[in-house]
N, C-alpha and C positions, 0 to 999 in steps of 0.2 A: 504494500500500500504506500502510494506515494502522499505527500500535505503540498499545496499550494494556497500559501496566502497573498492574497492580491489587495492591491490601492490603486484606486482609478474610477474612473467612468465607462457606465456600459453594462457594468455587473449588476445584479440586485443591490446587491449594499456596496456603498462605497468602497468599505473593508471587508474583507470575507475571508475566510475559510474553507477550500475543497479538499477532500479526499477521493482519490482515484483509486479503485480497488483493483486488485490484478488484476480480473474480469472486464475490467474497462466501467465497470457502476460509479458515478458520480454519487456522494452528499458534499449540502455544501451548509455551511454555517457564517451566521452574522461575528465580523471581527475578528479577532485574531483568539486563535482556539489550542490550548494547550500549549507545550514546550516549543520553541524554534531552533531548530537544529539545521542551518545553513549550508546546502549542497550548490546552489547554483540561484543566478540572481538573470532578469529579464524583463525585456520590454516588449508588450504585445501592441500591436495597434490593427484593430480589425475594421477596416473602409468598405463599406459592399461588401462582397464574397471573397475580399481579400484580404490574408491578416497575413502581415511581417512580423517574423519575433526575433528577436536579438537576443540570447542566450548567452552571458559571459561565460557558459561551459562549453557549450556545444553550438555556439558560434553562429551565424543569421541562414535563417530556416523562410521560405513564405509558400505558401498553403493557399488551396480555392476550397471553401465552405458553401454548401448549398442553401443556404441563407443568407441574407443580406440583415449586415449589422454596423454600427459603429462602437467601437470599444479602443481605449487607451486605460494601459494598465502596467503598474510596475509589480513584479512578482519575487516571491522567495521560493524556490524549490525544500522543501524538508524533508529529512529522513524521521520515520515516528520512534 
């Protein structure tokens, strides 16, 4: 199970909380939820069906989503 906490707009709450289960099953929670244990840090910005992320681990990644959105967002990757 991976923790992403996110700051931004576009999310339900400003601040959040997901967990991504191996399985691929999202929950997500209001603000910053439990211990932070610091793997990788990131910037998502999703425009239409296109979101660019910047990864300072694994480096700029961009994706087409079949939904159109706007989101900017800065992230913590965590280990639980």
């Amino acid at each position: 199970m991976t923790k992403y906490i996110e700051i931004g707009l576009g999310n339900s709450w400003l601040v959040r909380t997901e967990y991504e289960k191996d399985d691929g099953t999202e929950v997500e929670v209001r603000g910053i939820s439990g211990a932070v244990h610091p793997r990788s840090i990131y910037l998502r910005i999703w425009l239409g069906y296109t979101v660019w992320i910047l990864d300072f681990k694994e480096g700029f990644k961009q994706q087409t989503k079949s939904r159109k959105s706007f989101k900017c967002v800065i992230g913590i990757v965590s280990e639980l």
